[in-house]
TORDO-965995 format. One record per atom (N, C-alpha, C, O): residue number from 1; residue in one letter; atom name; x, y, z. Coordinates in steps of 0.02 Angstrom, whole numbers, plus 50000, padded with zeros to 5 digits. Each point is the difference from the previous one (the first is absolute). Layout:
! residues N
<NUM "A" "CA" <X Y Z>>
...
! end
This chain:
! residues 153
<1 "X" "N" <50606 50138 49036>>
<1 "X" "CA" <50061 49976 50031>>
<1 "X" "C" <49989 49928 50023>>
<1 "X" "O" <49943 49979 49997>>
<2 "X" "N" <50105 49979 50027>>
<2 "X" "CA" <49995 49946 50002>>
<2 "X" "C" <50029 49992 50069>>
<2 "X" "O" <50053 50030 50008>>
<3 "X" "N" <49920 49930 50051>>
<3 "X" "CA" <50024 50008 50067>>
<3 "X" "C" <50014 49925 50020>>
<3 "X" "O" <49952 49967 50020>>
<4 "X" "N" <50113 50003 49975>>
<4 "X" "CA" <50027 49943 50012>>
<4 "X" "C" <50036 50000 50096>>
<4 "X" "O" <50032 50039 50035>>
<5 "X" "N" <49942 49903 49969>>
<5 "X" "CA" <50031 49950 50073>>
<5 "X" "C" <50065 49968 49978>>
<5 "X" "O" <49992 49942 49982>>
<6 "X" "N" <50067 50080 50014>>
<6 "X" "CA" <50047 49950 49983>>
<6 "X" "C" <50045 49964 50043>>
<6 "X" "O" <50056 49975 49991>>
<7 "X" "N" <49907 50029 50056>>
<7 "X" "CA" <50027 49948 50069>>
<7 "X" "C" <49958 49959 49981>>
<7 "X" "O" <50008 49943 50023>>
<8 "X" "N" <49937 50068 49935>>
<8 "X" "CA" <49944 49923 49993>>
<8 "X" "C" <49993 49976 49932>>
<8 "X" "O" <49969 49950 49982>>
<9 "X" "N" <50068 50099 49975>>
<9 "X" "CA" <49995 50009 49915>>
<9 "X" "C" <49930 49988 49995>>
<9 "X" "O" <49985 49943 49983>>
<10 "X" "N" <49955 50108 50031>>
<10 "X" "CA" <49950 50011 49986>>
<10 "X" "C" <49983 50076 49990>>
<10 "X" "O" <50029 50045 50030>>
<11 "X" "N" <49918 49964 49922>>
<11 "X" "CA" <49971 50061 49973>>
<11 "X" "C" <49925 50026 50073>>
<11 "X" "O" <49955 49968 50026>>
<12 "X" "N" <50061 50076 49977>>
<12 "X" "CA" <49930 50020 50057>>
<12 "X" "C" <49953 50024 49965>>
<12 "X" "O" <49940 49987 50006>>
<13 "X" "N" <50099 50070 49935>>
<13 "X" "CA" <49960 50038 49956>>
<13 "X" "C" <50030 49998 49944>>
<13 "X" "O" <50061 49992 50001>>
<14 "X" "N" <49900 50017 49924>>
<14 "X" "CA" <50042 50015 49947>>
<14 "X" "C" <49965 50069 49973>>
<14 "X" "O" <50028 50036 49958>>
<15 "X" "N" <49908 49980 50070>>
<15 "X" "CA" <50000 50070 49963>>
<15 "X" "C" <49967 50044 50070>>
<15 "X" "O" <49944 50009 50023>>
<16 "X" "N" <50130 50015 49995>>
<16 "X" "CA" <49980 50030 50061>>
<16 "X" "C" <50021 50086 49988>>
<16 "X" "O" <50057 50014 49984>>
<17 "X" "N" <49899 50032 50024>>
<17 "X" "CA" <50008 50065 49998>>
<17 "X" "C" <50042 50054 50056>>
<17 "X" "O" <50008 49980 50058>>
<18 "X" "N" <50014 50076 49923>>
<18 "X" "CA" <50021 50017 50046>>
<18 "X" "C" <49977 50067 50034>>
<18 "X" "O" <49988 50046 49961>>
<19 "X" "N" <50002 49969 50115>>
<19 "X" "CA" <49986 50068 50024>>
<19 "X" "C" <50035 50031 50038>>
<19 "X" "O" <50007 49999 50061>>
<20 "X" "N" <50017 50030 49898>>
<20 "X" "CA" <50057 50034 50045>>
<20 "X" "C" <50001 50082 49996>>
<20 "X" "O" <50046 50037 49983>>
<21 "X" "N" <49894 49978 50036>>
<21 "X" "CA" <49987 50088 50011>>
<21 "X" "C" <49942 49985 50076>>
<21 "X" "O" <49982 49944 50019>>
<22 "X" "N" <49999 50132 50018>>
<22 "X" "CA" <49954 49974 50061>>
<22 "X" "C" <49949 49985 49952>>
<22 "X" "O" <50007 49939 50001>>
<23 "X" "N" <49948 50071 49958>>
<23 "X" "CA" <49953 50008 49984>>
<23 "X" "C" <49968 49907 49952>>
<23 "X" "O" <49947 49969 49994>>
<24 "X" "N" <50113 50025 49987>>
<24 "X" "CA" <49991 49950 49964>>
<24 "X" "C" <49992 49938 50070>>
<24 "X" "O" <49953 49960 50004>>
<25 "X" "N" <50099 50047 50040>>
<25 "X" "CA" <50006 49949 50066>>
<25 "X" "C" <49936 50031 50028>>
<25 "X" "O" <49966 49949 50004>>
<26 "X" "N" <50004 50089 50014>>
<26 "X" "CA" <49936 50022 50030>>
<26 "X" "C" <49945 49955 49980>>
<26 "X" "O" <49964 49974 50042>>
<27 "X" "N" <50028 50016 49894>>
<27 "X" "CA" <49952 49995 49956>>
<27 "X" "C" <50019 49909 49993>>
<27 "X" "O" <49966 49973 50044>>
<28 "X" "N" <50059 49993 49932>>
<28 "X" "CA" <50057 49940 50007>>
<28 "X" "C" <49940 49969 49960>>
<28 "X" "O" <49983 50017 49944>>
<29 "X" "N" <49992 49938 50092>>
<29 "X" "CA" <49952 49940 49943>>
<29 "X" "C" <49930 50019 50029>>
<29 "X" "O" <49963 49950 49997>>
<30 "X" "N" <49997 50119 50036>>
<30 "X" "CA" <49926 50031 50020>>
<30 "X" "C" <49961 49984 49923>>
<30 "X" "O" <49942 49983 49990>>
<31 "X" "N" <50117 50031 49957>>
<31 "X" "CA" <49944 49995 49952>>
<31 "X" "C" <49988 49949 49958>>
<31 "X" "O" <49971 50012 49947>>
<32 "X" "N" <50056 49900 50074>>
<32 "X" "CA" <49997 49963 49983>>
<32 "X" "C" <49933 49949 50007>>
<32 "X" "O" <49949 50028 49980>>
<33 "X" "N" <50044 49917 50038>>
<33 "X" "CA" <49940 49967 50026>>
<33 "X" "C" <50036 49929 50011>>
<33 "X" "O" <49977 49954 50034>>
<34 "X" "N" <50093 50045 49926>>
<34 "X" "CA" <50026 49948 50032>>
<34 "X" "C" <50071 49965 49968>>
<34 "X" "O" <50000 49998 49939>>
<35 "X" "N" <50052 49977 50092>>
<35 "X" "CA" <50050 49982 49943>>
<35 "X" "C" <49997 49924 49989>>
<35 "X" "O" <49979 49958 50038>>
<36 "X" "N" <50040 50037 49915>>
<36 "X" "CA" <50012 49938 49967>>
<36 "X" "C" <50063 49949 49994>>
<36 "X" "O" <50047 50038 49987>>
<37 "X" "N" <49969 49918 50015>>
<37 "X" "CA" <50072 49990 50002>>
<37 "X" "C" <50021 50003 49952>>
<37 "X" "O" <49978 49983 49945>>
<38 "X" "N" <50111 50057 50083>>
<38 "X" "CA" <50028 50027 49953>>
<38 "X" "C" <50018 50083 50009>>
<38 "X" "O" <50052 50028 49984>>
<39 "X" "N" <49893 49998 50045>>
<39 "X" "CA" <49982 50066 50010>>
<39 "X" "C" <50030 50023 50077>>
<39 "X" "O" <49987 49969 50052>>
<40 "X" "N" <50060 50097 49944>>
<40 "X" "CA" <49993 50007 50062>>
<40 "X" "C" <50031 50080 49987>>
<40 "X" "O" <50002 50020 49942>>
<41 "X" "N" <50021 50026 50114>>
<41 "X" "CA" <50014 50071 50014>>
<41 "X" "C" <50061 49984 50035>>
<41 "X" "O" <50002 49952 50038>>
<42 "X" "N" <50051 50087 49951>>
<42 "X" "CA" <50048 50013 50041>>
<42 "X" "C" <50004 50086 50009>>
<42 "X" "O" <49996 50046 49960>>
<43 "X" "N" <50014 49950 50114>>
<43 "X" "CA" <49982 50073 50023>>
<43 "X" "C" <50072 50002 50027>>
<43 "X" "O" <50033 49956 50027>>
<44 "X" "N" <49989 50130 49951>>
<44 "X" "CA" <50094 50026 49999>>
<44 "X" "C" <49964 50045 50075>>
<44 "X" "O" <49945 50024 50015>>
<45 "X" "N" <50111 49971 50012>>
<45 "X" "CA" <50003 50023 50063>>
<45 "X" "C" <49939 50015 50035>>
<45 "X" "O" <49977 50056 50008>>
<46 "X" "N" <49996 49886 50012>>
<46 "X" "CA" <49945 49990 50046>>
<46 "X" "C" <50023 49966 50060>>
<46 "X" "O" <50032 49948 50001>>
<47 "X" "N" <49941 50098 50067>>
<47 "X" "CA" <50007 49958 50023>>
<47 "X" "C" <49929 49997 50054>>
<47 "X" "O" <49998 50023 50058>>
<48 "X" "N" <49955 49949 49913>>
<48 "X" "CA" <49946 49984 50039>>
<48 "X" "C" <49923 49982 49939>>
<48 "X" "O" <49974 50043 49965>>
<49 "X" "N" <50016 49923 50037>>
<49 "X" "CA" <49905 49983 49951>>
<49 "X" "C" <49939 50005 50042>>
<49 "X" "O" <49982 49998 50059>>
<50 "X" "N" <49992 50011 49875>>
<50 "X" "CA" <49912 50007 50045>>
<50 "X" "C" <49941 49953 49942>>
<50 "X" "O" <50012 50002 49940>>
<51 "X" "N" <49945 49968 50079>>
<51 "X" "CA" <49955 49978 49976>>
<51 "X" "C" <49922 50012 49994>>
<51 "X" "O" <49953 49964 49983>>
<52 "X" "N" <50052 50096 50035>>
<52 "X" "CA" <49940 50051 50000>>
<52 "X" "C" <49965 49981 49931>>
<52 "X" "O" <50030 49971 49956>>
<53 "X" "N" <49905 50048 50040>>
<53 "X" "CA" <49970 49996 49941>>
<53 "X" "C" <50006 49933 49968>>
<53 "X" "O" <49948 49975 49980>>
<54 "X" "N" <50108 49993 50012>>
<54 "X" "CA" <49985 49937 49981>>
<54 "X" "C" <49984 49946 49993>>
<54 "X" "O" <50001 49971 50055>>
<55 "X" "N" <49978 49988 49893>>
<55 "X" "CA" <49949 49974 50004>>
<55 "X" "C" <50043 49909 50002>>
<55 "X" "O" <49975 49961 49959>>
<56 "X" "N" <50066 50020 50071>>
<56 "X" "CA" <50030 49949 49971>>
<56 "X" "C" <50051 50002 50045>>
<56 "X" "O" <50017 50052 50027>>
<57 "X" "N" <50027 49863 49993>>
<57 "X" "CA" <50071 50016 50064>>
<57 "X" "C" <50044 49979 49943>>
<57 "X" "O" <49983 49969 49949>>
<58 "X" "N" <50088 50057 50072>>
<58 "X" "CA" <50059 50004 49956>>
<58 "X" "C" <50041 49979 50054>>
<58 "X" "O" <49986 50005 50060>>
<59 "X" "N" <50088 49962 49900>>
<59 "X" "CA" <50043 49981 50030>>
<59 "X" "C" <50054 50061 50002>>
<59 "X" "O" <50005 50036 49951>>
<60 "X" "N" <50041 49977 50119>>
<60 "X" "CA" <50021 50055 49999>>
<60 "X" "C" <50093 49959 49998>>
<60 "X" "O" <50010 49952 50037>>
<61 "X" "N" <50040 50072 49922>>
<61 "X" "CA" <50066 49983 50003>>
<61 "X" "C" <50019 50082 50020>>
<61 "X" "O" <49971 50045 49970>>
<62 "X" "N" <50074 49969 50076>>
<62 "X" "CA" <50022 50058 50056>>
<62 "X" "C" <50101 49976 49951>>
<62 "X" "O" <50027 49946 49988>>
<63 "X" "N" <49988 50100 50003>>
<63 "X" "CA" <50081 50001 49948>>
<63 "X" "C" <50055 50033 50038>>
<63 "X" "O" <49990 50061 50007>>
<64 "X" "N" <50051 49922 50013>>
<64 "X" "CA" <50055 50045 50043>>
<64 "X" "C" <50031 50048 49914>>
<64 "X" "O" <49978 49985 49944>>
<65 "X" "N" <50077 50074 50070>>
<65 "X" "CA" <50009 50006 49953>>
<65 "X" "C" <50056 49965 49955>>
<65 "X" "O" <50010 50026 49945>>
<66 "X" "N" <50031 49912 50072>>
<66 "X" "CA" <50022 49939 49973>>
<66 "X" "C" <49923 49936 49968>>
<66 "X" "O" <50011 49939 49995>>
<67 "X" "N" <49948 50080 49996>>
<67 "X" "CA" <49952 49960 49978>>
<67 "X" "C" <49990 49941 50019>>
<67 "X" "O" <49977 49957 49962>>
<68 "X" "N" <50040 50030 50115>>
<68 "X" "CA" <49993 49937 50049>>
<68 "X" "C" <49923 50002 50021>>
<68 "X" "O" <49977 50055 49986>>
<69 "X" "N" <49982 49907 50039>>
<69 "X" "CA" <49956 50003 50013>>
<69 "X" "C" <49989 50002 50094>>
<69 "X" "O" <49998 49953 50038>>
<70 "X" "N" <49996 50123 49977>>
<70 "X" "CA" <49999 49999 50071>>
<70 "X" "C" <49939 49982 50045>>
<70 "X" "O" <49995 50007 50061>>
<71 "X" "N" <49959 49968 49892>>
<71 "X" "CA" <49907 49995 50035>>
<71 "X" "C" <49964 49980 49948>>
<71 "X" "O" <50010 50024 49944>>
<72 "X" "N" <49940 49926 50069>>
<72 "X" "CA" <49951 49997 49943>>
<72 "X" "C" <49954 49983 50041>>
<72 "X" "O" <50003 49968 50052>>
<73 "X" "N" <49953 50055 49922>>
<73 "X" "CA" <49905 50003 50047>>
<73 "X" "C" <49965 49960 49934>>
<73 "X" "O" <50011 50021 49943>>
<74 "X" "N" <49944 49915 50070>>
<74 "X" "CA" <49968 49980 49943>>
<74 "X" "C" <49923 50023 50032>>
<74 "X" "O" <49975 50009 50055>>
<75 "X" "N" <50009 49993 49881>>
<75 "X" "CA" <49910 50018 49995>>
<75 "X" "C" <49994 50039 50046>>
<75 "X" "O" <49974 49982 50052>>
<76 "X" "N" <50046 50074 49942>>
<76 "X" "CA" <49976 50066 50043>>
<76 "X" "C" <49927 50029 49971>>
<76 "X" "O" <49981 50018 49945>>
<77 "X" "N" <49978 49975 50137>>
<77 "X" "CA" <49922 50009 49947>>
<77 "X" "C" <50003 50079 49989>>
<77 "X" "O" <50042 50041 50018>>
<78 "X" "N" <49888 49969 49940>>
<78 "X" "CA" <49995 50076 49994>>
<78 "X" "C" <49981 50042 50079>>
<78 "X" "O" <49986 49969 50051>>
<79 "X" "N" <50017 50082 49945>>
<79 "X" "CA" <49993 50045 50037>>
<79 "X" "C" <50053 49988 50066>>
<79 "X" "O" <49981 50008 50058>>
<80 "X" "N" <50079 49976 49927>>
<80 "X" "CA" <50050 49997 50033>>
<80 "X" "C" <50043 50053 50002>>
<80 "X" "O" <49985 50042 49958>>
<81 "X" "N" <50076 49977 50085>>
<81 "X" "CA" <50065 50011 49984>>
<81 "X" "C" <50044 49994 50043>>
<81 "X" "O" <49992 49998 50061>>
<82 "X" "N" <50068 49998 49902>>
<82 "X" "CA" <50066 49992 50028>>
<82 "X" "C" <50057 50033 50009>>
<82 "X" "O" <50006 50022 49943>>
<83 "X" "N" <50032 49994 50081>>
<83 "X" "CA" <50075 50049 50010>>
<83 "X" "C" <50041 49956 49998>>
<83 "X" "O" <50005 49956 50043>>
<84 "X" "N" <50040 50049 49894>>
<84 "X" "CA" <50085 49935 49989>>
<84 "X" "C" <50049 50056 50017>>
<84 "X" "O" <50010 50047 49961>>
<85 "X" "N" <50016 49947 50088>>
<85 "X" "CA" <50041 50033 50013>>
<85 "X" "C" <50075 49980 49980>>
<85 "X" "O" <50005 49941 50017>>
<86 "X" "N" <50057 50080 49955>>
<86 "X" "CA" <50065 49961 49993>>
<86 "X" "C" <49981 49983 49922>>
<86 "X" "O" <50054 49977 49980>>
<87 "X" "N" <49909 50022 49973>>
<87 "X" "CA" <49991 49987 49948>>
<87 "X" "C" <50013 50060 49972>>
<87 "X" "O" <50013 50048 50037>>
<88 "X" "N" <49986 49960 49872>>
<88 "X" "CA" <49991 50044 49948>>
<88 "X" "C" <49935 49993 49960>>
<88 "X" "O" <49957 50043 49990>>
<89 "X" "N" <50044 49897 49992>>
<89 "X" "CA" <49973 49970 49952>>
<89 "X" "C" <49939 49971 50035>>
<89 "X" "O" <49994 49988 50060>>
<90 "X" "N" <49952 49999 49880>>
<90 "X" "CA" <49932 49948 50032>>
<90 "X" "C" <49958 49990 49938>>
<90 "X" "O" <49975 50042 49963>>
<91 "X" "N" <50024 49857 50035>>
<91 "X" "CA" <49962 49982 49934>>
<91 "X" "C" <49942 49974 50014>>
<91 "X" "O" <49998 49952 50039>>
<92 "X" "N" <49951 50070 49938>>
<92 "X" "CA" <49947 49978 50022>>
<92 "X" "C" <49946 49946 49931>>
<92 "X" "O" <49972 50019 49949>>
<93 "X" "N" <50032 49918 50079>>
<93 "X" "CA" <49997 49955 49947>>
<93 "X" "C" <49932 49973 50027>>
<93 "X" "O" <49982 50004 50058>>
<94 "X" "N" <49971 49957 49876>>
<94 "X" "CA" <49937 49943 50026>>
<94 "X" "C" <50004 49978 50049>>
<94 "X" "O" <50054 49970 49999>>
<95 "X" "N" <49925 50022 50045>>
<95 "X" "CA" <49965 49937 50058>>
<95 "X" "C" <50016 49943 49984>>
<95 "X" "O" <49968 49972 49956>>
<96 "X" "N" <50081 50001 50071>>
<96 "X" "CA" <50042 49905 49991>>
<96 "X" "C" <50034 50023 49968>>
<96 "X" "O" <49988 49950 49966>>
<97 "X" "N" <50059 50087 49996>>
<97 "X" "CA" <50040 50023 49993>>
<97 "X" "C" <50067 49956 50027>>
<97 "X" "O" <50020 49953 49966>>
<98 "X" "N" <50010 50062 50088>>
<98 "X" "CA" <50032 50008 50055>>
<98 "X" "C" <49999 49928 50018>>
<98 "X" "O" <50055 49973 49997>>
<99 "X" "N" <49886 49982 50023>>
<99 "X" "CA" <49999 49959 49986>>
<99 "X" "C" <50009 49944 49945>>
<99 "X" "O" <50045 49963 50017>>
<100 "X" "N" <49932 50023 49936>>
<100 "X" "CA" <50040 49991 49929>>
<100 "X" "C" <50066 49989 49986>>
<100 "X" "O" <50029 49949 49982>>
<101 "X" "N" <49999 50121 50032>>
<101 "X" "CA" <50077 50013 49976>>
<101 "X" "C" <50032 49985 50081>>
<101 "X" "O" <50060 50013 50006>>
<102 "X" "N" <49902 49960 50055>>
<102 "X" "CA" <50054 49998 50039>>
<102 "X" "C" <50063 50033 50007>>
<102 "X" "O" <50059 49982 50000>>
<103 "X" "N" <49909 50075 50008>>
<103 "X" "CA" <50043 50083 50005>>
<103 "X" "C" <49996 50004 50078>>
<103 "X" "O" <49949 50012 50032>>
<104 "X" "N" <50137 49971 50001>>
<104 "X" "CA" <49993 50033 50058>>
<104 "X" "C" <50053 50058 50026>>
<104 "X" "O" <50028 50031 49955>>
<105 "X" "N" <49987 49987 50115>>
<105 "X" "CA" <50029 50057 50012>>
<105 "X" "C" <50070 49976 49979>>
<105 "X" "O" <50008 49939 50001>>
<106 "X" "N" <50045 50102 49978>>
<106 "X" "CA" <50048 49993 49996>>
<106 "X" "C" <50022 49986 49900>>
<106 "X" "O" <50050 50024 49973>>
<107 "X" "N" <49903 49938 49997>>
<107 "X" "CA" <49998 50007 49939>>
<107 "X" "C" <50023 50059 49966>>
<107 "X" "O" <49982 50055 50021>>
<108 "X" "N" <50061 49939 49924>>
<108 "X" "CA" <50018 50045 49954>>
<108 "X" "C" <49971 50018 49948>>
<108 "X" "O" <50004 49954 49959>>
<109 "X" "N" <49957 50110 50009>>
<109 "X" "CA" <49952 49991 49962>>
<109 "X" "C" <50068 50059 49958>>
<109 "X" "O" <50050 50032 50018>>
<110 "X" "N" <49910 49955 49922>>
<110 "X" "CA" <50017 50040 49906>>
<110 "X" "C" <49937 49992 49997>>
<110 "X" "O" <49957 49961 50020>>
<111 "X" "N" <50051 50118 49932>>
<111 "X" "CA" <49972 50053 49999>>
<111 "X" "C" <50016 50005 49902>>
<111 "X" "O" <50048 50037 49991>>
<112 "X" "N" <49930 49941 49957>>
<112 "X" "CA" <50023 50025 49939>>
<112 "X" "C" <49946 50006 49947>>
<112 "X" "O" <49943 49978 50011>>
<113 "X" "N" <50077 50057 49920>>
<113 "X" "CA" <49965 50028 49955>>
<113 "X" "C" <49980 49928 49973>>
<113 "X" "O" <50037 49951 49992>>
<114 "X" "N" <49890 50055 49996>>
<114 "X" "CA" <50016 49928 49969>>
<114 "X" "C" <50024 49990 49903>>
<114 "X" "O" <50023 50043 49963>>
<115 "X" "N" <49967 49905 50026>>
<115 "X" "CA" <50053 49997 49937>>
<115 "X" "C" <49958 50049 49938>>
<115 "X" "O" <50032 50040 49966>>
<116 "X" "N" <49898 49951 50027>>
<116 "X" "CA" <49947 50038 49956>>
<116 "X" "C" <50004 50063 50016>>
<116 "X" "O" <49971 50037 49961>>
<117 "X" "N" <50056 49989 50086>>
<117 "X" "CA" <50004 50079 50001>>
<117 "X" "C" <49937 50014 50063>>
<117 "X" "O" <49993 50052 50033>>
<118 "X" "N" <49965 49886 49971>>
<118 "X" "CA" <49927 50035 50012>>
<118 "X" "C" <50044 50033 50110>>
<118 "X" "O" <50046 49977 50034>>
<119 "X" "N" <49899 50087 49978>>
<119 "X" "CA" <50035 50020 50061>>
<119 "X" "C" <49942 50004 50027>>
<119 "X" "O" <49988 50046 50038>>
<120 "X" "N" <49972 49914 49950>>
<120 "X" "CA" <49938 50008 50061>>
<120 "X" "C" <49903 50054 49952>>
<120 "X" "O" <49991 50011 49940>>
<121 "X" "N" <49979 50001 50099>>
<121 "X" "CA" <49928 50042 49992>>
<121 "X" "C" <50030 50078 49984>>
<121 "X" "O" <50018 50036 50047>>
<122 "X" "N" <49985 49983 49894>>
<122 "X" "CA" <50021 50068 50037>>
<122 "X" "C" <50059 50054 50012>>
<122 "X" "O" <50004 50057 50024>>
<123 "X" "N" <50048 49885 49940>>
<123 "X" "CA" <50085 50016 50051>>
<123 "X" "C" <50039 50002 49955>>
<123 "X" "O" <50056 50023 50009>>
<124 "X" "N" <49919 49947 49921>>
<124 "X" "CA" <50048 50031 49948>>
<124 "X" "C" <50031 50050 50002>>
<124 "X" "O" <50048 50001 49962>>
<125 "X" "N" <49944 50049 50073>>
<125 "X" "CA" <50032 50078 49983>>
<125 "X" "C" <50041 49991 50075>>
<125 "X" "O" <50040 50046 50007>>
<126 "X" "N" <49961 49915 50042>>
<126 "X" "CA" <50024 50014 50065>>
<126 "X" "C" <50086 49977 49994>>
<126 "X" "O" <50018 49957 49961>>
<127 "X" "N" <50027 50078 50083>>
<127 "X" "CA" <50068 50020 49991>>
<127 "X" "C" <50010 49957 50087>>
<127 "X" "O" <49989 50025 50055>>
<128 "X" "N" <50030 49918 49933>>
<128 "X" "CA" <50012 49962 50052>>
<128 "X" "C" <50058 50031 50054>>
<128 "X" "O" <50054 50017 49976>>
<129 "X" "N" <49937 49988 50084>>
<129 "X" "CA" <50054 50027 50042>>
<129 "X" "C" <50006 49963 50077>>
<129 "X" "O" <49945 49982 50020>>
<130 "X" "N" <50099 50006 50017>>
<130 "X" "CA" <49975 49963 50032>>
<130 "X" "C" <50065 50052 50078>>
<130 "X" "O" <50059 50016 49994>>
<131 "X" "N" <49912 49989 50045>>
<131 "X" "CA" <50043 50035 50065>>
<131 "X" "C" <50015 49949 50044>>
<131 "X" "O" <49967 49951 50017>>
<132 "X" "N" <50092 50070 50000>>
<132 "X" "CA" <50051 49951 50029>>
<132 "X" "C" <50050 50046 50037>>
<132 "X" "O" <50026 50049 49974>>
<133 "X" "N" <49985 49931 50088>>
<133 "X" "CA" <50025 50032 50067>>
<133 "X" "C" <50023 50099 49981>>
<133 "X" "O" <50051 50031 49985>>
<134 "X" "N" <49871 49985 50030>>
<134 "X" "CA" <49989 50073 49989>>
<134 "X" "C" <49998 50031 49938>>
<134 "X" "O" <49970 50053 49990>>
<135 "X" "N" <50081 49896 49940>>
<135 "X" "CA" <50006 50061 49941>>
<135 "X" "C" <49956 49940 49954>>
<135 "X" "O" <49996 49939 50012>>
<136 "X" "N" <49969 50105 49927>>
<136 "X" "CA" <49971 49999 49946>>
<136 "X" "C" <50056 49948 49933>>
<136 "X" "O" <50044 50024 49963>>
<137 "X" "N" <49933 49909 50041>>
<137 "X" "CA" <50076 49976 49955>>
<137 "X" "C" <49953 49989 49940>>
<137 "X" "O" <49946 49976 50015>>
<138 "X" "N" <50067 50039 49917>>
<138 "X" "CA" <49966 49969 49931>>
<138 "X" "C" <50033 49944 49989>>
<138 "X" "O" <50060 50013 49996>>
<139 "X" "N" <49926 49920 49995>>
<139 "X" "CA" <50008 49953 49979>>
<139 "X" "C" <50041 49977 49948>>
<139 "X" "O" <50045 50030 50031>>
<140 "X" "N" <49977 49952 49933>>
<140 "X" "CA" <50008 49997 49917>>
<140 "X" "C" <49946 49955 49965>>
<140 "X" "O" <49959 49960 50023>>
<141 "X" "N" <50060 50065 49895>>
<141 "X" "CA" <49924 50012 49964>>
<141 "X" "C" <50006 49923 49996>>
<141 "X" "O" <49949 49970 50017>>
<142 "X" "N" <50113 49986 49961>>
<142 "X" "CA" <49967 49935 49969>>
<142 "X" "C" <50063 49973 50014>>
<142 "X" "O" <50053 50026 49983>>
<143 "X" "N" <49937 49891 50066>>
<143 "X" "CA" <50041 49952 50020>>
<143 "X" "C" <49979 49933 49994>>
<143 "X" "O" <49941 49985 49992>>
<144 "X" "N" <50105 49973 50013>>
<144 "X" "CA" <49998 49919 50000>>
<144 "X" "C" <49970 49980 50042>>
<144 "X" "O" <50016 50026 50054>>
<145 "X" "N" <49945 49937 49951>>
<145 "X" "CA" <49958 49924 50024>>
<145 "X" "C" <50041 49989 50071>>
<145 "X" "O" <49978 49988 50057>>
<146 "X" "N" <50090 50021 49918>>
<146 "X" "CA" <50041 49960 50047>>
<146 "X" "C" <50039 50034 50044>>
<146 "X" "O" <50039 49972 50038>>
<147 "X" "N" <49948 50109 49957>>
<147 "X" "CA" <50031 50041 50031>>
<147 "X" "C" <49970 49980 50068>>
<147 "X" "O" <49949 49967 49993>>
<148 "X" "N" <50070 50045 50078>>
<148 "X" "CA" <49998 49983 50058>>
<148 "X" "C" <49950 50072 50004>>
<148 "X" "O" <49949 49983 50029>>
<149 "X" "N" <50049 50068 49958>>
<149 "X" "CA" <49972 50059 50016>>
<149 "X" "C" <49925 49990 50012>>
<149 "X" "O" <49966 49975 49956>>
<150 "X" "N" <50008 50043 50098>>
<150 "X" "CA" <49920 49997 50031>>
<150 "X" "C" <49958 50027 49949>>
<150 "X" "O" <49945 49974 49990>>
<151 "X" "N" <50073 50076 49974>>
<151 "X" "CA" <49940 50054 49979>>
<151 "X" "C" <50030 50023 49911>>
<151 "X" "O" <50042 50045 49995>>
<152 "X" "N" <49937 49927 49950>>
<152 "X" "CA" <50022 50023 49944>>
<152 "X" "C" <49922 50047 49978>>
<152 "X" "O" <49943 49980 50013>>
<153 "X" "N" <50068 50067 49962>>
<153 "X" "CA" <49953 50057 49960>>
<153 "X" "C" <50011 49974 49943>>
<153 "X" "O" <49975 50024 49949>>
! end
């Protein structure tokens, strides 16, 4: 997936995966050693991270469920954690990150497939869904560049 700032027309991530079961958000980047830019996780209804076990600090973007940016924590070291409360969403991108893209609160982020099809480590088979004030909404499968919509599958 591809995770754009378009209050800044900048890319944060272009091959960012998604976890959106407990097990997958449990587990999040423990079995990495480190991301790269470009690389990042967006976690579906989270609302809190941990940095246990890991070996490396990440930049944390906190998502209301309009895809505004309600918090961002840069270089959160390992063996940390946090509770985002008022959020859905949470992307967890490289270290300078955040810095770089001069990503701050209030920013509007998209969320889309990128153009190669590619959906991340893993996620080819994953059925994008995203919850929004209590109910379960599916997305639609394929839209314009230019559609205003936060989140295309």
């Amino acid at each position: 997936m591809l995770v754009v700032n378009v209050t800044k027309n900048i890319a944060l991530a272009d091959r960012c995966c998604l976890a959106n079961s407990f097990c997958k958000r449990l587990i999040g980047l423990l079995n990495r050693n480190g991301l790269v830019a470009g690389e990042g996780l967006l976690l579906d209804r989270c609302y809190g991270i941990h940095t246990f076990g890991m070996r490396f600090p990440i930049d944390i973007v906190c998502l209301g469920t309009d895809f505004h940016v309600l918090r961002i924590i840069k270089a959160l070291p390992p063996f940390r954690a946090r509770v985002l409360t008022n959020g859905g969403f949470i992307i967890e991108l490289p270290a300078g990150t955040l810095d770089r893209t001069q990503t701050t609160e209030g920013d509007q982020i998209h969320i889309r497939q990128r153009a190669d099809g590619h959906r991340g480590r893993g996620g080819a088979h994953l059925q994008i869904q995203v919850a929004t004030a209590g109910q379960l909404i599916q997305r639609p499968a394929r839209q314009d560049w230019d559609n205003p919509g936060p989140f295309v599958a």
